[in-house]
LONUTI-918475 format. One record per residue (C-alpha): residue in three letters; x, z, y. Coordinates in steps of 0.25 Angstrom, whole numbers. Each point is the difference from the previous one (the first is absolute). Last residue first. Example, Ala and Ser with C-alpha at 12.3 -4.5 7.8 and 13.67 -1.06 7.14 Angstrom:
type, px, pz, py
SER, 55, 29, -4
ALA, -6, 2, -14
This chain:
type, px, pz, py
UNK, 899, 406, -104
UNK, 3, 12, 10
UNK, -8, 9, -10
UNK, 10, -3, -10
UNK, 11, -1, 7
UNK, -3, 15, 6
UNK, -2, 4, -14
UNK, 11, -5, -5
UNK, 8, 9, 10
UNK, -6, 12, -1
UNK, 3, 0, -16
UNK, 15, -2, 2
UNK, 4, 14, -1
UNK, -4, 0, -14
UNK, 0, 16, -3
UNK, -16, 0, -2
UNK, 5, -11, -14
UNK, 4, 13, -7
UNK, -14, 6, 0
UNK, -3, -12, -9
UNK, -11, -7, 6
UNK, 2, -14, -5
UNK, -12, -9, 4
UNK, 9, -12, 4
UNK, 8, 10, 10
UNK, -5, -6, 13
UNK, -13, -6, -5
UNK, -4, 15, -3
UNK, 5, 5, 13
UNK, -10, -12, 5
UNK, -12, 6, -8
UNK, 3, 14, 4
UNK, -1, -3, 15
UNK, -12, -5, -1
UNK, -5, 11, -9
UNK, 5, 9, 13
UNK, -6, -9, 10
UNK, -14, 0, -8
UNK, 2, 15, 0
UNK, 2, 1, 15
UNK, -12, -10, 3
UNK, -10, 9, -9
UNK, 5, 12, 7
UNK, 1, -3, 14
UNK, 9, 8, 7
UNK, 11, -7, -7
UNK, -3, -13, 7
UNK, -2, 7, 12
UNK, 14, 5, 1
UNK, 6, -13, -5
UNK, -7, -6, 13
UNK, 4, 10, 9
UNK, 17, -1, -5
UNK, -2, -16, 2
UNK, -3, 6, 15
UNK, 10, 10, 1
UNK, 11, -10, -3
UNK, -5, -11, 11
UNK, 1, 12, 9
UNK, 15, -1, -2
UNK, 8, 10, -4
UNK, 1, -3, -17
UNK, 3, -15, 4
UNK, -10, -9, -9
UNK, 3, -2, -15
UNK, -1, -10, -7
UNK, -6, -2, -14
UNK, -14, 0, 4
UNK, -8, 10, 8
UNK, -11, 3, -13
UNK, 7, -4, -9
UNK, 14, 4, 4
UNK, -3, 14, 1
UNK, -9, 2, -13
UNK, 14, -6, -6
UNK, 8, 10, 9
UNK, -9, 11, -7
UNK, -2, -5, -13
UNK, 16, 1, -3
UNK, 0, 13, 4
UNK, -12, 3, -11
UNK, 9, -7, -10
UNK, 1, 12, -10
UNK, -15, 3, 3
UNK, -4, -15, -5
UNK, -4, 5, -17
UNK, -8, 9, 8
UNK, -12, -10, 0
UNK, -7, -2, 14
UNK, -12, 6, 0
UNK, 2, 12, -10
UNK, -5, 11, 11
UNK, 15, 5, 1
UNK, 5, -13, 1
UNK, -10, -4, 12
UNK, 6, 14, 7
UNK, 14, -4, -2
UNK, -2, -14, 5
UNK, -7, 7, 12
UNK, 12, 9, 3
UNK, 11, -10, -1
UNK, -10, -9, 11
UNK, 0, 14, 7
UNK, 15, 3, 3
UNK, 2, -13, 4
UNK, -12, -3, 9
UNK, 6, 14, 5
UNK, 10, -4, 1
UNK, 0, -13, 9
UNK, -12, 7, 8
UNK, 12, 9, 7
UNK, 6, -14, 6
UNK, 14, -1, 1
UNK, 3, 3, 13
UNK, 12, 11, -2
UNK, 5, -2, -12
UNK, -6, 8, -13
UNK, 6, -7, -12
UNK, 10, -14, 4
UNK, 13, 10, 0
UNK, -2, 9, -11
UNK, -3, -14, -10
UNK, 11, 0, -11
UNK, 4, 14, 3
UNK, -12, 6, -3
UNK, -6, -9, -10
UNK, 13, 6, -8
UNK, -3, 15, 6
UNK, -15, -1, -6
UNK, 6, -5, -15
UNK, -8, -13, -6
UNK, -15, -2, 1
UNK, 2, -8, 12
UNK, 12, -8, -3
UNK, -8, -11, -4
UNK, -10, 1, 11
UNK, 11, -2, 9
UNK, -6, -13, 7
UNK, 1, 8, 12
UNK, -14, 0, 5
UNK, -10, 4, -11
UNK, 12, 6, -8
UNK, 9, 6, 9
UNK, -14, 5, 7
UNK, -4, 7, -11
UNK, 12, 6, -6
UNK, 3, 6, 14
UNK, -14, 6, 0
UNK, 2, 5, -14
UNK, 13, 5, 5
UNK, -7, 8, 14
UNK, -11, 7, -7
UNK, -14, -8, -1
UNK, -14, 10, -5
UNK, -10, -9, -4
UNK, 5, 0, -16
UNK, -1, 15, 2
UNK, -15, -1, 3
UNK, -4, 12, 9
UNK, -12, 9, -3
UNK, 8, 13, 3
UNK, 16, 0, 10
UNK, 9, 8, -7
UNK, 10, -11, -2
UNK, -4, -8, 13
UNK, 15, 5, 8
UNK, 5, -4, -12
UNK, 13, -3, 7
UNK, -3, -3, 14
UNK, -3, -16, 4
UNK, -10, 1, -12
UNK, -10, -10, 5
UNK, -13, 1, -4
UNK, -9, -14, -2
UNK, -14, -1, 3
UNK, -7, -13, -3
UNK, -12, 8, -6
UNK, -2, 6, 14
UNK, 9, 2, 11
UNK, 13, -7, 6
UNK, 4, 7, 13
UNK, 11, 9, -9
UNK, 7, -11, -7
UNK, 3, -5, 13
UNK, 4, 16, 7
UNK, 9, 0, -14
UNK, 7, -14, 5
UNK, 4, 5, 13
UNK, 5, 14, -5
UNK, 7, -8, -10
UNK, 7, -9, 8
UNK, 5, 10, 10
UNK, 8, 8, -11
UNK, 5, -8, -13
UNK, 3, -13, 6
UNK, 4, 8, 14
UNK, 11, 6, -8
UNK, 4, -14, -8
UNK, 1, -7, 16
UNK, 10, 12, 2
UNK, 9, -5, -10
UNK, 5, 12, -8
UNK, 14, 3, -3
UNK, -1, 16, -2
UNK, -1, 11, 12
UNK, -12, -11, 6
UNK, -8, 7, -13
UNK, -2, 15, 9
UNK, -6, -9, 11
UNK, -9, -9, -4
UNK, -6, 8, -9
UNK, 0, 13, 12
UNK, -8, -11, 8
UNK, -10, -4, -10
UNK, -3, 15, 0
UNK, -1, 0, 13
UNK, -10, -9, 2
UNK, -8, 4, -13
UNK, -3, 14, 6
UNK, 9, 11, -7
UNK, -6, 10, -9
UNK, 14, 7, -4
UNK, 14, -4, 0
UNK, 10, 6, -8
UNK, 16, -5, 1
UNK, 8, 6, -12
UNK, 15, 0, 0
UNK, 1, 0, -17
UNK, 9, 11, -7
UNK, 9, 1, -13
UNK, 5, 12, -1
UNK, -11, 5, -10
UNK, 3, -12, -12
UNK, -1, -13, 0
UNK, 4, -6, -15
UNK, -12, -4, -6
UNK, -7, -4, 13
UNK, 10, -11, 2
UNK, -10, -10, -1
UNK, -9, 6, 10
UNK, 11, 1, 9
UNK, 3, -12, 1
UNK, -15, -5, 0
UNK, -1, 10, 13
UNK, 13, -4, 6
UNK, -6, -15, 0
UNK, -13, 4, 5
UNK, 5, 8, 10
UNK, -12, -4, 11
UNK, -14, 1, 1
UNK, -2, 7, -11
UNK, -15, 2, 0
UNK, -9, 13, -2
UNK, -14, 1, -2
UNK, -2, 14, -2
UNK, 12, 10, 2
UNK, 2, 15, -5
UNK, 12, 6, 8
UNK, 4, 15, -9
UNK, 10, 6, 12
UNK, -11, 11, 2
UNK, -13, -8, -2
UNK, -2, -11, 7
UNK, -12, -12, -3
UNK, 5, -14, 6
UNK, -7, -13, 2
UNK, -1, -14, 2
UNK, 15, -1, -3
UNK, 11, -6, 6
UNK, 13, 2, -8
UNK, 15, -4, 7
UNK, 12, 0, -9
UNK, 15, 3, 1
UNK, 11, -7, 8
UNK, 10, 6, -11
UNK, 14, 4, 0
UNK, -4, 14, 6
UNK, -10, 6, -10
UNK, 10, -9, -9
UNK, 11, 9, 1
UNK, -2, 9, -11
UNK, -1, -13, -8
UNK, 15, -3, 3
UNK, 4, 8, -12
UNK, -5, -15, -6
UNK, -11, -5, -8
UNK, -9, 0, 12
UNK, 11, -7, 7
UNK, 2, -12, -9
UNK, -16, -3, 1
UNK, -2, 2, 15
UNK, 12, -11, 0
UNK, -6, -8, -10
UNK, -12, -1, 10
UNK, 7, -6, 9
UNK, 9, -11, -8
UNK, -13, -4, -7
UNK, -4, 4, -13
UNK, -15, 1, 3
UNK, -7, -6, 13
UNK, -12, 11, -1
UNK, -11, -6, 8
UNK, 1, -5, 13
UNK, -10, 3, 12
UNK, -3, 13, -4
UNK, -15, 3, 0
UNK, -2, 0, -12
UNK, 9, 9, -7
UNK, -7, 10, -2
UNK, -8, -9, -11
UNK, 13, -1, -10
UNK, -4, 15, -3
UNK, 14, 1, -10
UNK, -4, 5, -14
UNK, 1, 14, -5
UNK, -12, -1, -6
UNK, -7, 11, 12
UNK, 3, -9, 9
UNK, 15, -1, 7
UNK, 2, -2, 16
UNK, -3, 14, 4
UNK, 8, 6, -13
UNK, 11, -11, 5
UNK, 0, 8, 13
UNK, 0, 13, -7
UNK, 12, -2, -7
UNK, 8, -7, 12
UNK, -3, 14, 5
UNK, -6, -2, 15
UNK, 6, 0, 15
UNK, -6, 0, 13
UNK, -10, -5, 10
UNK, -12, 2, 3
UNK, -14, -7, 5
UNK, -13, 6, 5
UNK, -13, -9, 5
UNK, 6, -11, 5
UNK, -8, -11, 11
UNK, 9, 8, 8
UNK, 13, 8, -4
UNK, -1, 15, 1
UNK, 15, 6, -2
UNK, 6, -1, -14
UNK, 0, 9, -8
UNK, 12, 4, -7
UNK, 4, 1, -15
UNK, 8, 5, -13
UNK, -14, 6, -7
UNK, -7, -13, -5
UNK, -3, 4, -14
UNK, -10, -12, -7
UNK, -13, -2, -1
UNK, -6, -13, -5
UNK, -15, -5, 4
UNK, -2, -16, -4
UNK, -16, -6, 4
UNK, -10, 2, -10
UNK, -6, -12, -10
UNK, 12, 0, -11
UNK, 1, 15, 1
UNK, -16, 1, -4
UNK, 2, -11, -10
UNK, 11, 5, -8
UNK, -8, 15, 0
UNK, -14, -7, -5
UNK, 9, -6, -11
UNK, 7, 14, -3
UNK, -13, 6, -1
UNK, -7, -11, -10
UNK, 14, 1, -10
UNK, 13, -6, 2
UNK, 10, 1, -10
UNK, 14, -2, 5
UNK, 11, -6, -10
UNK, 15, 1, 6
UNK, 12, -10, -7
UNK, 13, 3, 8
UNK, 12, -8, 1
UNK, -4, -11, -7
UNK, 7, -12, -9
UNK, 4, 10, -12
UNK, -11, -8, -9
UNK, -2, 15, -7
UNK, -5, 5, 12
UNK, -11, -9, -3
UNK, -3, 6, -13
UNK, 3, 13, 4
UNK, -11, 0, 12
UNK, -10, -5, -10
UNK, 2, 10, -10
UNK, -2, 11, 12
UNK, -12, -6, 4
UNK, -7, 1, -15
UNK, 5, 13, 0
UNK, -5, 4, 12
UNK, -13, -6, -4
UNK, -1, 8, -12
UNK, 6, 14, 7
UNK, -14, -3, 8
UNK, 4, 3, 15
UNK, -14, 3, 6
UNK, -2, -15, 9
UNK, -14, -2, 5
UNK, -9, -12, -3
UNK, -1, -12, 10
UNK, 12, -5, -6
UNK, 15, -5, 5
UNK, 12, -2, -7
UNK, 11, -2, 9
UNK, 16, -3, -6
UNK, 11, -1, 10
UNK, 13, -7, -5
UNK, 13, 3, 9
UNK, 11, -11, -1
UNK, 14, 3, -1
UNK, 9, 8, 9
UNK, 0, 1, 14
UNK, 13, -12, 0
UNK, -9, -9, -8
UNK, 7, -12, 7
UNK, 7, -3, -14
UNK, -13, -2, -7
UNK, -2, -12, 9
UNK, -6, -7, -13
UNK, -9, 12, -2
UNK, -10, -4, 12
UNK, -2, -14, -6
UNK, -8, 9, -12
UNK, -7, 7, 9
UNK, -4, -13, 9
UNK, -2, -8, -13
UNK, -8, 8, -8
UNK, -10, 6, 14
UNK, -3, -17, 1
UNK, -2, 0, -16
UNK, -12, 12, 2
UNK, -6, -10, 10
UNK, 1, -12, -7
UNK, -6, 8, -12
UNK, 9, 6, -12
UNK, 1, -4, -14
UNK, 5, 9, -11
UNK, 14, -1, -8
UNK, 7, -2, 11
UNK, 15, 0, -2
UNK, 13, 8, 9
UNK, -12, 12, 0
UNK, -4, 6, 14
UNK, -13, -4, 0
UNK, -2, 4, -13
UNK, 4, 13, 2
UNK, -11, 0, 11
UNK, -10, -5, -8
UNK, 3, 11, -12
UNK, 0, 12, 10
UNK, -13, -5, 6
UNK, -6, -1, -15
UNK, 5, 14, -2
UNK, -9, 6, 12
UNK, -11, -8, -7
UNK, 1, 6, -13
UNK, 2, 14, 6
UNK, -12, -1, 9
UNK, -3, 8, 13
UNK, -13, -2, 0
UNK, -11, 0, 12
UNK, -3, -15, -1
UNK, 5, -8, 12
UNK, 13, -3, -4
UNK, 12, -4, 6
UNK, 14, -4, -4
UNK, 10, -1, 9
UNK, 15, -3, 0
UNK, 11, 5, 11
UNK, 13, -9, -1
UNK, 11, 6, 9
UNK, 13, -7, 5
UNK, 12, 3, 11
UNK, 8, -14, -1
UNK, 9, 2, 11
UNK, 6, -11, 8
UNK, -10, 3, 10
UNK, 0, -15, 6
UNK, 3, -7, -11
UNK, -5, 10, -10
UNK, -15, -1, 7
UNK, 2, -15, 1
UNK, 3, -4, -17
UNK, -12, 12, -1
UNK, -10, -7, 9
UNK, 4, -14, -5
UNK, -5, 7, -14
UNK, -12, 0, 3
UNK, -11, 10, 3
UNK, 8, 12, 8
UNK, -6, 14, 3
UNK, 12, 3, 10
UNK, 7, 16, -2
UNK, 13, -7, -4
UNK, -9, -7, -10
UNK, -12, 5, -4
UNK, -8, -8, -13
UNK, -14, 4, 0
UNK, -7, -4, -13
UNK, -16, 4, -2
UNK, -10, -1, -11
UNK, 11, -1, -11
UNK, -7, 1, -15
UNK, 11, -12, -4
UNK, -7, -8, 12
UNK, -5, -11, -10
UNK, -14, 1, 5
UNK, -4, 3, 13
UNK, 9, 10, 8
UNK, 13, -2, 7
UNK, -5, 5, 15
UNK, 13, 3, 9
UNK, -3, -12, 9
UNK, -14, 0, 1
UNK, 0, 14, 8
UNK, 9, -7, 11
UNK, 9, 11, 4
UNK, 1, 7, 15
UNK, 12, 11, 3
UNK, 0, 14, -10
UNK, 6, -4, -13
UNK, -2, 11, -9
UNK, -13, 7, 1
UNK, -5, -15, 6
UNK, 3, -5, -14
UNK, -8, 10, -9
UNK, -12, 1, 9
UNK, -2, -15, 1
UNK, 4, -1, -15
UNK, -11, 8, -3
UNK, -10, -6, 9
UNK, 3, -14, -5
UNK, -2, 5, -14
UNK, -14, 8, 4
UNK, -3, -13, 6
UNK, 1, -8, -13
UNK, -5, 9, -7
UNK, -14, 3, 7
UNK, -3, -14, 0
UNK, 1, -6, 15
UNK, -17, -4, 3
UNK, 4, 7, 16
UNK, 9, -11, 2
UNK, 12, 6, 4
UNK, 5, 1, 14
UNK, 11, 9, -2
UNK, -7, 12, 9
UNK, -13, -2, -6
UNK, 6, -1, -14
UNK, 9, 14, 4
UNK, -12, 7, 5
UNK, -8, -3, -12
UNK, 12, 5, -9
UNK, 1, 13, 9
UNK, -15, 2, -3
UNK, 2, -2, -16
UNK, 12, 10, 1
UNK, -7, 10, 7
UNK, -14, -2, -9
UNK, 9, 3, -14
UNK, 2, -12, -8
């Protein structure tokens, strides 16, 4: 392993929160499938969830199955996904990584073989609990064949060595073969291989840890007039083909993460959205420049030269459903197709949470769901912000706003779902639903998340008692074999520690039970005795069955708050 690749791994242990004992293949085969899955899906992932390997993986280090541009894990997430989408728009992307600096044909076969295999009617070979988990979700994917409306499913093949590829016409041939074969099932719409050799690695990481820059033409526009607490705005018109070049990687895939910022993400078929639909298929296209509200970017910041705009940091703020219509139309648009285009540079976060508000009050917002996702947020940053030391937490209130940022752990780093996640779980008895689809848990709890007088303590007690039964996984002090019931932990840590009920979240009363869990987990032998605690009682719960299925029982919380009120 060459010296930039062995320090990049080093950087990416510390960054994880690996133990530093980790064997060299192991790490490199999360590192890989780090870089490989962050090059095609751009929001946050769990590193352990895409991880296949260890015996029985049919020479599979790394499954990610992406459904309507969503890393999904259970096959919930597909049924709510063509529910609310009603589209299925599938890829399967497997990796196989090794550390040596071969490319090997015989190896490169094997991955072929496994991944036919997976997709055989019969299993002849055995797969792992985490392999059969990818099984199901794929192949639950294929019964809503008639919502394939993009086409059938894409495979995505990454090989991935230390070496350095050189196009050997043996390995081609070997990868050729391969693609045939599974071509020959006639259930994909495209089987691609991708060899990644020690440069491309270092490449995957670098783009995984810099902030987004994309330029695009800007040339039908106006200045606007100086504006304060705004460095330079404008306003104008773009090519509908520029604009989904803005919003596409270089995969081809929709960048889901501009999209933060909105308060509602995509809402599918619905009547609205139809409409945008029916008119780009239509003469009425040309039309659309004038039918359409439009979209507003804030960006940190803006390099211009001639018409070319580069941005850095950019959100979508609002048009996020004329953006995904768009972007599934993108096929068919052509040069008469234009976007009204609102570009705001640099502004101070006041006013940027004011244009939010303002631009999503053209749709049916509630206002007490703007306020969620604008003055909250600053509030709860500034929190997260006073908290120093080992204890330290980094909330993510702007789109990987930390993504460049050295030396800081991404398991310490909160964005706004996995903070929702946490809080349903630990205080909303949703820790079932917590693992499932973001705009599900949305929906199901948008209106009891970030009200005003709840207690900014609350998450982050939330936010860091997932983190430190992460950390203890990592370090093999509490057995992973518990990591699909991590949510369930968290209100069960709760409810030992408080007990079963709960006080008012705006009362002082709260903030105080919320100081004592704090100091609990602050203290790392108390914390850990609270987790294995909490472990033991999970176990009496389901009579030591901890099949992955059993983390969808909803009924958990509530025998464990009549066990502990017993």
């Amino acid at each position: 392993m060459d010296l930039i690749t062995q320090n990049l791994l080093g950087s990416f242990r510390k960054e994880q929160g690996f133990l530093e004992d980790i064997d060299v293949p192991t790490l490199f085969e999360h590192f890989a499938n780090y870089c490989v899955a962050a090059s095609e899906y751009d929001e946050d992932f769990e590193l352990e969830s895409i991880s296949v390997a260890g015996g029985n993986d049919l020479q599979l280090d790394g499954v990610v199955v992406l459904v309507n541009g969503v890393i999904i894990n259970s096959i919930e997430e597909v049924d709510e996904l063509a529910r609310i989408n009603r589209y299925v728009e599938a890829e399967f992307i497997f990796v196989q990584a090794k550390s040596g600096s071969d490319f090997k044909g015989s190896e490169i076969s094997d991955m072929y073989f496994g991944i036919r295999e997976l997709f055989s009617t019969e299993a002849k070979m055995p797969r792992n609990e985490l392999l059969s988990e990818k099984e199901k979700c794929i192949k639950h994917i294929y019964t809503k064949s008639e919502l394939f409306k993009h086409g059938n499913p894409v495979i995505k093949i990454y090989y991935v060595s230390t070496g350095k590829w050189a196009e050997d016409s043996q390995l081609i041939t070997r990868i050729r073969t391969g693609n045939e074969s599974l071509e020959e099932l006639s259930i994909f719409g495209q089987v691609l291989f991708t060899p990644i050799d020690a440069r491309g690695l270092q490449q995957l990481f670098s783009k995984a840890k810099n902030n987004l820059t994309k330029t695009f033409i800007f040339s039908n526009r106006v200045t606007l007039p100086q504006i304060n607490s705004i460095r330079e705005s404008y306003l104008g018109y773009v090519s509908a083909n520029e604009y989904i070049n803005l919003i596409s990687d270089e995969n081809n895939n929709l960048i889901r993460s501009l999209f933060t910022e909105n308060v509602r993400d995509f809402q599918g078929d619905n009547p609205v959205n139809n409409e945008i639909d029916s008119t780009l298929k239509t003469d009425e296209k040309e039309a659309f420049v004038v039918l359409n509200n439009g979209v507003t970017i804030v960006a940190e910041d803006l390099k211009i030269t001639g018409d070319k705009f580069s941005l850095t940091g950019y959100q979508i703020v609002n048009g996020c459903q004329t953006s995904h219509v768009l972007f599934n139309n993108k096929d068919s648009i052509d040069e008469s197709v234009q976007i009204p285009l609102k570009l705001i540079i640099a502004p101070d976060s006041t006013i940027k949470n004011k244009v939010t508000k303002a631009t999503n009050r053209q749709t049916p917002v509630k206002i007490e769901e703007l306020s969620a996702l604008t003055d909250f947020q600053k509030h709860l940053e500034e929190f997260y912000s006073a908290i120093t030391d080992r204890h330290k937490l980094y909330y993510e209130r702007r789109s990987q706003q930390f993504r460049s940022d050295a030396g800081i752990e991404k398991i310490r780093i909160v964005t706004v779902s996995s903070q929702i996640r946490s809080f349903a779980a630990m205080f909303l008895k949703r820790a079932h639903q917590s693992s499932r689809y973001y705009g599900t848990l949305l929906k199901d709890v948008g209106s009891r998340v970030f009200v005003e007088g709840h207690p900014p303590i609350a998450y982050y007690i939330a936010s860091y008692t997932l983190f430190r039964i992460e950390w203890f996984m990592r370090r093999n002090q509490v057995d992973n074999i518990y990591r699909p019931f991590k949510y369930h932990l968290m209100g069960i840590i709760r409810m030992q520690i408080l007990g079963p009920d709960l006080p008012e979240m705006k009362a002082n009363r709260f903030v105080r039970s919320c100081e004592r869990i704090r100091d609990i987990l602050w203290n790392d032998e108390e914390c850990l005795t609270a987790i294995h605690n909490g472990c033991e009682l999970l176990n009496r719960i389901l009579e030591g069955d901890l099949n992955r299925d059993n983390a969808k029982d909803s009924t958990i919380s509530d025998k464990a708050a009549e066990l502990l009120r017993n």
